[in-house]
MDAnalysis code that builds the backbone (N, CA, C; Angstrom):
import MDAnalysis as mda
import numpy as np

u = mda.Universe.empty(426, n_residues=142, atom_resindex=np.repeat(np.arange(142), 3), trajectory=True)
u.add_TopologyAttr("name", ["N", "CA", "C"] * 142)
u.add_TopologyAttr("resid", np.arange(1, 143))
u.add_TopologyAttr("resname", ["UNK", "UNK", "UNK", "UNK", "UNK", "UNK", "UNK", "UNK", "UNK", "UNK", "UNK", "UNK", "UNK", "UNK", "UNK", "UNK", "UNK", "UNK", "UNK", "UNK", "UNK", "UNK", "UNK", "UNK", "UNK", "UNK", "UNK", "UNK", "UNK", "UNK", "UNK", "UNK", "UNK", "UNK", "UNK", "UNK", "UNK", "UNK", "UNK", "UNK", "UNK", "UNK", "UNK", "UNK", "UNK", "UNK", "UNK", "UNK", "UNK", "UNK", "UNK", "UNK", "UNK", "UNK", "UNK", "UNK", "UNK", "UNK", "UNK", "UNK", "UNK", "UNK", "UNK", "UNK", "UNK", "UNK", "UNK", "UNK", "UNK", "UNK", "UNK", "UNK", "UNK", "UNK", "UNK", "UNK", "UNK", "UNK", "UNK", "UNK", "UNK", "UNK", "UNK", "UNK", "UNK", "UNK", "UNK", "UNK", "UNK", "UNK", "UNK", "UNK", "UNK", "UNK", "UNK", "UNK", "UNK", "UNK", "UNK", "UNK", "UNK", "UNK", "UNK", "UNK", "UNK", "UNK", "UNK", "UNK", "UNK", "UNK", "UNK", "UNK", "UNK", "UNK", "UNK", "UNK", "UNK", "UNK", "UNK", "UNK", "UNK", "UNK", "UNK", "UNK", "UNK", "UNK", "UNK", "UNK", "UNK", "UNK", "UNK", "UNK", "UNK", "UNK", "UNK", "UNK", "UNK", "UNK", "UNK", "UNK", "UNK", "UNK"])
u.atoms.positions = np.array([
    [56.579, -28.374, 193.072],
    [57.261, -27.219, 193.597],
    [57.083, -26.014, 192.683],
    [57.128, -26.112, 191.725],
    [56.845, -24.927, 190.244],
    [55.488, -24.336, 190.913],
    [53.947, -25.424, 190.621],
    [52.797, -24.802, 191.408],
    [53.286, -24.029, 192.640],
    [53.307, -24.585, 193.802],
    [53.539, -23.889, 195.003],
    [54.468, -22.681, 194.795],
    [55.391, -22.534, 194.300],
    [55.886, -21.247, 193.848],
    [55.270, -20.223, 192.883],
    [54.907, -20.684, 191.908],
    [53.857, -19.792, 191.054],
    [52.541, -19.157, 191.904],
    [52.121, -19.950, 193.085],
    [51.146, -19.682, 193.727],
    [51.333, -18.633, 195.288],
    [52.673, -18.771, 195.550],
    [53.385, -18.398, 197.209],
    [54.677, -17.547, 196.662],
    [55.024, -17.223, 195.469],
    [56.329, -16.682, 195.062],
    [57.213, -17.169, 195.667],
    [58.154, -16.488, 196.582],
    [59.610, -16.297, 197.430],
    [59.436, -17.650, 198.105],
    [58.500, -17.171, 198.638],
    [57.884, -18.393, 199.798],
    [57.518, -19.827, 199.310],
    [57.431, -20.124, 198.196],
    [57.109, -21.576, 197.499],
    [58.686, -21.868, 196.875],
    [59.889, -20.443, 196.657],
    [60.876, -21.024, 196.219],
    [62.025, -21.163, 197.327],
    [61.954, -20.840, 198.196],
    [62.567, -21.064, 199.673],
    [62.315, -22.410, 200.112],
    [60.782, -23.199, 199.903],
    [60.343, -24.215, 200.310],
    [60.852, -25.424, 199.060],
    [61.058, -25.123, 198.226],
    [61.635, -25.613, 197.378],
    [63.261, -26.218, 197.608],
    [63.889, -25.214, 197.766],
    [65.019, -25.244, 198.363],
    [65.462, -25.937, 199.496],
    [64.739, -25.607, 200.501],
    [64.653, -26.443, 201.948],
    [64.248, -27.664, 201.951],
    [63.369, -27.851, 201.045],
    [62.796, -29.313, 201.351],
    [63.446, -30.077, 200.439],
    [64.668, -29.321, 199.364],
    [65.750, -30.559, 199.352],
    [67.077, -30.741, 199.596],
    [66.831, -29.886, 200.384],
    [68.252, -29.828, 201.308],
    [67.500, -31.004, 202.442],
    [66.665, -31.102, 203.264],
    [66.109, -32.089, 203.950],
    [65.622, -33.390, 203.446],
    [64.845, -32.714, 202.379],
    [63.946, -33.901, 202.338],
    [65.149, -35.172, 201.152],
    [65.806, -34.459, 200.615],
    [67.062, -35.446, 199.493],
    [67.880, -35.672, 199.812],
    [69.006, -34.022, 199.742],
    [70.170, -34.514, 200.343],
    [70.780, -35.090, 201.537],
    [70.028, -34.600, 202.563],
    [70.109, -35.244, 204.158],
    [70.222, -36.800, 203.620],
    [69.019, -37.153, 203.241],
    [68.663, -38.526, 203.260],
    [69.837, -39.530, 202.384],
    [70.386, -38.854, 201.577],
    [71.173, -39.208, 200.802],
    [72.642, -39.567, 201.325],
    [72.580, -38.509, 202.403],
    [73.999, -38.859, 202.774],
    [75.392, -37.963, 201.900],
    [74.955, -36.594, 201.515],
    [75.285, -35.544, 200.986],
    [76.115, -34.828, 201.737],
    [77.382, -34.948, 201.488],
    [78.121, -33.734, 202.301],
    [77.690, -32.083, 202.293],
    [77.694, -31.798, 203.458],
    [76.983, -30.597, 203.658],
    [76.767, -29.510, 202.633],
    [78.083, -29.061, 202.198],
    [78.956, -28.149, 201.123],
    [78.023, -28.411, 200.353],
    [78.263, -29.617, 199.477],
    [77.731, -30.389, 198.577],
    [76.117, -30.564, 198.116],
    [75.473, -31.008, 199.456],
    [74.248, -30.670, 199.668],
    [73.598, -29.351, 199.125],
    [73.948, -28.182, 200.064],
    [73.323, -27.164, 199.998],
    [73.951, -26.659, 198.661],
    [75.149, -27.149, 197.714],
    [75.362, -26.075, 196.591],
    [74.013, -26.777, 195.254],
    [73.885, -28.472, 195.968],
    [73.401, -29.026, 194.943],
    [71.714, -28.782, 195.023],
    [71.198, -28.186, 195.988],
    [70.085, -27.966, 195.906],
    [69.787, -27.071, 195.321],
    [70.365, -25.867, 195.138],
    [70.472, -24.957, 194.492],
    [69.532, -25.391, 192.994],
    [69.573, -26.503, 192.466],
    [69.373, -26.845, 191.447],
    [67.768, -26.580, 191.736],
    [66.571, -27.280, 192.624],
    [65.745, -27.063, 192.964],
    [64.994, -25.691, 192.723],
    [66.130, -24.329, 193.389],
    [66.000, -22.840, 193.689],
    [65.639, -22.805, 192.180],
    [66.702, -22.798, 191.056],
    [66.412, -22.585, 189.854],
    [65.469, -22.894, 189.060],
    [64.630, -24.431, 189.173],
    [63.570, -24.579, 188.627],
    [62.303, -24.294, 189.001],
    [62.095, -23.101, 189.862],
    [61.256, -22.696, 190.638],
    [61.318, -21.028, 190.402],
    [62.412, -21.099, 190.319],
    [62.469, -19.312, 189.846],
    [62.500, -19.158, 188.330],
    [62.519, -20.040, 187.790],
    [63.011, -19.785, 186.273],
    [61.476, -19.636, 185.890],
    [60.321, -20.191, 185.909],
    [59.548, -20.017, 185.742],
    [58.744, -18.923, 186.630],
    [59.182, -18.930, 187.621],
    [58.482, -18.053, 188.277],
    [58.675, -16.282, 187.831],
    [60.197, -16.305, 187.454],
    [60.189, -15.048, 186.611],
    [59.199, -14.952, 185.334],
    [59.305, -15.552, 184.482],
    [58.967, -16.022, 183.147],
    [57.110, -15.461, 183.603],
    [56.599, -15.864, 184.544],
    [55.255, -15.721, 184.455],
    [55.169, -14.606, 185.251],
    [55.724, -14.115, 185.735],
    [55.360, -12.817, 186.151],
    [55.867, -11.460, 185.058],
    [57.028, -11.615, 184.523],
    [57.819, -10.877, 183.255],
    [56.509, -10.573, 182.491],
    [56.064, -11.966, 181.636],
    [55.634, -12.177, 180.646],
    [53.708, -11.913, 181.189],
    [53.497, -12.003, 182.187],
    [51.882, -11.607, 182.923],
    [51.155, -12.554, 182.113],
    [51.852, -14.027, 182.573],
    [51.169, -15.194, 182.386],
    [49.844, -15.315, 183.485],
    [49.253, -16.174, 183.018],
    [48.399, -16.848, 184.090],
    [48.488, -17.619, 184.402],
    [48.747, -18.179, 185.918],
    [48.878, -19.503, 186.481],
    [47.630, -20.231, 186.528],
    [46.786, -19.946, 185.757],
    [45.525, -21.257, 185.559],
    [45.994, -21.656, 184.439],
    [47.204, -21.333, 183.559],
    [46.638, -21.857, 182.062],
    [45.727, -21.062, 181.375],
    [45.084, -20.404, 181.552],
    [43.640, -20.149, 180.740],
    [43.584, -19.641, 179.226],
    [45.209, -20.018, 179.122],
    [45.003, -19.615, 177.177],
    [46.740, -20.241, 176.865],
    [46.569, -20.222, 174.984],
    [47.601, -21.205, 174.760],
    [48.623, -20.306, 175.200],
    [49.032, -19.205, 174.933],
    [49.956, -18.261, 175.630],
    [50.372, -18.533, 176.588],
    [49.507, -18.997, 177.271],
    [49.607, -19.198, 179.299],
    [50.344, -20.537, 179.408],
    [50.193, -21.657, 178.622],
    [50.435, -22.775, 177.963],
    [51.927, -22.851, 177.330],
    [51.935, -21.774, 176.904],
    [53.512, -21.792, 175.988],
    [54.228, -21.477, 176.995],
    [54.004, -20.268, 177.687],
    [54.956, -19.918, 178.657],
    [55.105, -21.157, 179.755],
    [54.397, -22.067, 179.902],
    [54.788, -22.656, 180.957],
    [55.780, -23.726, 180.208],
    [55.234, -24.136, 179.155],
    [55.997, -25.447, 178.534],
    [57.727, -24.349, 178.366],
    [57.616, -23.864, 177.821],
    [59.363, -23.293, 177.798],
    [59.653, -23.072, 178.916],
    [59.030, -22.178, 180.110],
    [59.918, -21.737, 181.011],
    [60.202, -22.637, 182.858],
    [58.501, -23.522, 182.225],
    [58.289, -24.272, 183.551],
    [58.018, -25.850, 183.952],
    [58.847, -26.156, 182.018],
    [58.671, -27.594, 181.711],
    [60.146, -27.796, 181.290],
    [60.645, -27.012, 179.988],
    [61.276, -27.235, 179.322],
    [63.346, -26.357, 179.753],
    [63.028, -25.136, 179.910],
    [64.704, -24.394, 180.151],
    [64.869, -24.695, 182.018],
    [63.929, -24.766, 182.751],
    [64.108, -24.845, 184.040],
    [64.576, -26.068, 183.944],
    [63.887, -27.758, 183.928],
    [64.453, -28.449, 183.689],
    [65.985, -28.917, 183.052],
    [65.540, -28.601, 182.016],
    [67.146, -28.718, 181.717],
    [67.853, -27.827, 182.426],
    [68.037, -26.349, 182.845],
    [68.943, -25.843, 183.732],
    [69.179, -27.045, 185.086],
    [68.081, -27.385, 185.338],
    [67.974, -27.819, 186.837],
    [68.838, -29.452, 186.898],
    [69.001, -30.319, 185.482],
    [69.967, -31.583, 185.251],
    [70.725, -30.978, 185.096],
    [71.388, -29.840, 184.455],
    [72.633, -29.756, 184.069],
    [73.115, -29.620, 186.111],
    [72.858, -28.596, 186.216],
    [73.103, -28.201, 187.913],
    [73.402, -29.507, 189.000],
    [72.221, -30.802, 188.633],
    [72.237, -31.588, 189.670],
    [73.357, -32.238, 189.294],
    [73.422, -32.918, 187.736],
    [74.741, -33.911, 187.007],
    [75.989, -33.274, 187.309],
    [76.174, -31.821, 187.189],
    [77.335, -31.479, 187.028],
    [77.675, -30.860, 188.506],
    [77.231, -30.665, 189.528],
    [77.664, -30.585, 190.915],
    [78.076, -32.130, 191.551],
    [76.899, -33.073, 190.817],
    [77.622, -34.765, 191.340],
    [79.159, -34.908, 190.796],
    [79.441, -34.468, 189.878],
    [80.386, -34.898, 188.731],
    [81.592, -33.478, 189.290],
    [81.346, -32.457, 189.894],
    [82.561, -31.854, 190.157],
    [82.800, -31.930, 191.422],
    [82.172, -32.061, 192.213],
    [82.147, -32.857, 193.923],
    [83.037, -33.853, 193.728],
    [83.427, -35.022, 192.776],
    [83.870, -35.908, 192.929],
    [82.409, -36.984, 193.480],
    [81.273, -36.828, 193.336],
    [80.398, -38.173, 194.228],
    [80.337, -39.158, 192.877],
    [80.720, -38.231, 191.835],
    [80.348, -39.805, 190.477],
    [81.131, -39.425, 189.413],
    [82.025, -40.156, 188.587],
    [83.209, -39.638, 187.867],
    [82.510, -38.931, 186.573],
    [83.789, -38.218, 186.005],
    [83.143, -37.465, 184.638],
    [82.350, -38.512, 183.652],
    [82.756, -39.833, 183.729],
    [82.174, -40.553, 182.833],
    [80.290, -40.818, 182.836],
    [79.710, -40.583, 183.683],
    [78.693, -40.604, 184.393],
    [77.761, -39.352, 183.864],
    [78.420, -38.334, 183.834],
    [77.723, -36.742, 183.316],
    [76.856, -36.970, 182.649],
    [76.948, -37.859, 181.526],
    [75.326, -37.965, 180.563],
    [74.887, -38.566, 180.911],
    [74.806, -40.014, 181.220],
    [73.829, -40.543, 182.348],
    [72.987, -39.843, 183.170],
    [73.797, -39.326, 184.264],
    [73.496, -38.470, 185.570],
    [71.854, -37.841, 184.203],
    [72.661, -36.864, 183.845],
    [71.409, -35.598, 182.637],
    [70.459, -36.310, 182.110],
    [70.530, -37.023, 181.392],
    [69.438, -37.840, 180.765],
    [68.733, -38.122, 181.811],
    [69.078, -38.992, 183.016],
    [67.732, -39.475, 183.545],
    [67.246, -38.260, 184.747],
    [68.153, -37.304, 184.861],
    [67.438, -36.659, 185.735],
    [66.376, -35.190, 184.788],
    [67.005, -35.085, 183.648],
    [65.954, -34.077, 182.956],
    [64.998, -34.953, 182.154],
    [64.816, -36.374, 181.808],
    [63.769, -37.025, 181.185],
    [62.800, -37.292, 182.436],
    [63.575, -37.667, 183.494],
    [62.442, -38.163, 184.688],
    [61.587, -36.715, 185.042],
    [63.002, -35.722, 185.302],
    [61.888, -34.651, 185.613],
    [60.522, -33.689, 184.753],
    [60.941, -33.777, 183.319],
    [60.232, -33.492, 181.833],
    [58.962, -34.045, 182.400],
    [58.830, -35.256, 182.402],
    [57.855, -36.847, 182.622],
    [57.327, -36.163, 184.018],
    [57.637, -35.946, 184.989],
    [56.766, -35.730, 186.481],
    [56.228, -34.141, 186.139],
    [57.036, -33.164, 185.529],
    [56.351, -32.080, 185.573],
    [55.259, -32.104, 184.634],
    [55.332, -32.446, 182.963],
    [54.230, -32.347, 183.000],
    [52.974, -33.391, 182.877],
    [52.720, -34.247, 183.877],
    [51.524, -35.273, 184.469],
    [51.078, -34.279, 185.650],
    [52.106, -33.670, 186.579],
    [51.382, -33.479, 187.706],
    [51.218, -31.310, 187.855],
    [52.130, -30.710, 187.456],
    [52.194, -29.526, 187.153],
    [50.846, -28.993, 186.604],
    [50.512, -28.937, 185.246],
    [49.168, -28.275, 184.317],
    [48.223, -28.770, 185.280],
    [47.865, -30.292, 185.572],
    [47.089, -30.322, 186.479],
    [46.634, -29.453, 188.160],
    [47.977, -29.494, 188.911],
    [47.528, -28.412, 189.432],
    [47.394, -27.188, 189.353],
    [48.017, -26.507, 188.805],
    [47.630, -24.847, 187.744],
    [46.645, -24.686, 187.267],
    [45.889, -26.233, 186.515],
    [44.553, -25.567, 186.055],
    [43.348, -25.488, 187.485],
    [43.304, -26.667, 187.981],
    [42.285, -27.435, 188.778],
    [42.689, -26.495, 190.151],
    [43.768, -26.723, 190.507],
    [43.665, -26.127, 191.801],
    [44.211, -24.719, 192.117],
    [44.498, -24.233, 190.894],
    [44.788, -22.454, 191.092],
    [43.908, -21.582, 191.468],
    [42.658, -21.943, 190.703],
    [41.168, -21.132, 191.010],
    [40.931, -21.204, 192.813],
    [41.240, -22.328, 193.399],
    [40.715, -22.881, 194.677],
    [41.829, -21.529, 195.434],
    [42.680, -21.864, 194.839],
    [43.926, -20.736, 196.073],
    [43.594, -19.357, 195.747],
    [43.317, -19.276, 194.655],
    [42.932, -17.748, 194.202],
    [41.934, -17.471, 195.452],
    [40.936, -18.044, 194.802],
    [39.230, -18.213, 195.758],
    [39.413, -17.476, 197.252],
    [40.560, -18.381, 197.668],
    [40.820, -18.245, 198.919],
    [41.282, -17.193, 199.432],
    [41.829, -16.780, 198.396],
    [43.096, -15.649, 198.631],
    [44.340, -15.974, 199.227],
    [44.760, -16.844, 199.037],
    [45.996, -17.554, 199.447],
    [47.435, -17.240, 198.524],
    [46.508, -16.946, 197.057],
    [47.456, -16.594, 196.132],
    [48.334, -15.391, 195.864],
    [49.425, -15.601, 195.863],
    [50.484, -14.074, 196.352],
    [50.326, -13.546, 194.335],
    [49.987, -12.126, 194.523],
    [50.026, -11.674, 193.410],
    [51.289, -10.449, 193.423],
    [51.557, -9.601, 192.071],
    [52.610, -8.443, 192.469],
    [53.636, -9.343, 193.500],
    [54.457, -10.152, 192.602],
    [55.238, -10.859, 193.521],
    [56.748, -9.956, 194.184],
])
């Protein structure tokens, strides 16, 4: 979701949003309220970087360690953690899992997510950014 937003702006962080309000919480069995405040968490790790590289006139290929740093802080490292604190602590004030649970909940949802962003993230930024560019698919002046 970070790629597709870095690549579609508004439009990759809307899809972000939506597709876990559908694609999670639905499935989950998420009270509505609940649902849509907790997806929110999604919105944030998608914009947090997405500011960060447009602010800072990163490049979404990677193509230098700069480009590299900015992603590891803003699109590995503070989004993530914003984005566990958000998911743990909306479960935990909803009432869906007691206060005792809060570090649990954080740990495995900002180590799991740390671990998926960066295996599958740099990879598509480097490899398949050029292809959307190419195309012109890629939203610039976001």
């Amino acid at each position: 979701m970070i790629a597709f937003t870095l690549w579609f702006g508004v439009w990759g962080a809307v899809a972000a949003y939506v597709g876990c309000v559908i694609g999670a919480g639905i499935p989950a069995g998420l009270p509505l309220p609940v649902n849509l405040y907790w997806s929110l968490a999604d919105l944030w790790q998608v914009l947090i970087p997405l500011a960060a590289f447009v602010l800072l006139k990163a490049d979404a290929t990677l193509r230098t360690k700069r480009d590299f740093a900015v992603f590891l802080i803003f699109g590995w490292l503070l989004n993530n953690l914003v984005g566990a604190l958000w998911d743990a602590g909306t479960f935990v004030l909803s009432g869906q899992f007691p206060t005792s649970e809060f570090k649990g909940l954080f740990s495995n949802w900002f180590l799991t997510n740390l671990v998926v962003t960066i295996v599958i993230t740099p990879f598509l930024l480097i490899f398949i950014t050029p292809i959307i560019e190419k195309k012109g698919w890629l939203i610039k002046n976001y």
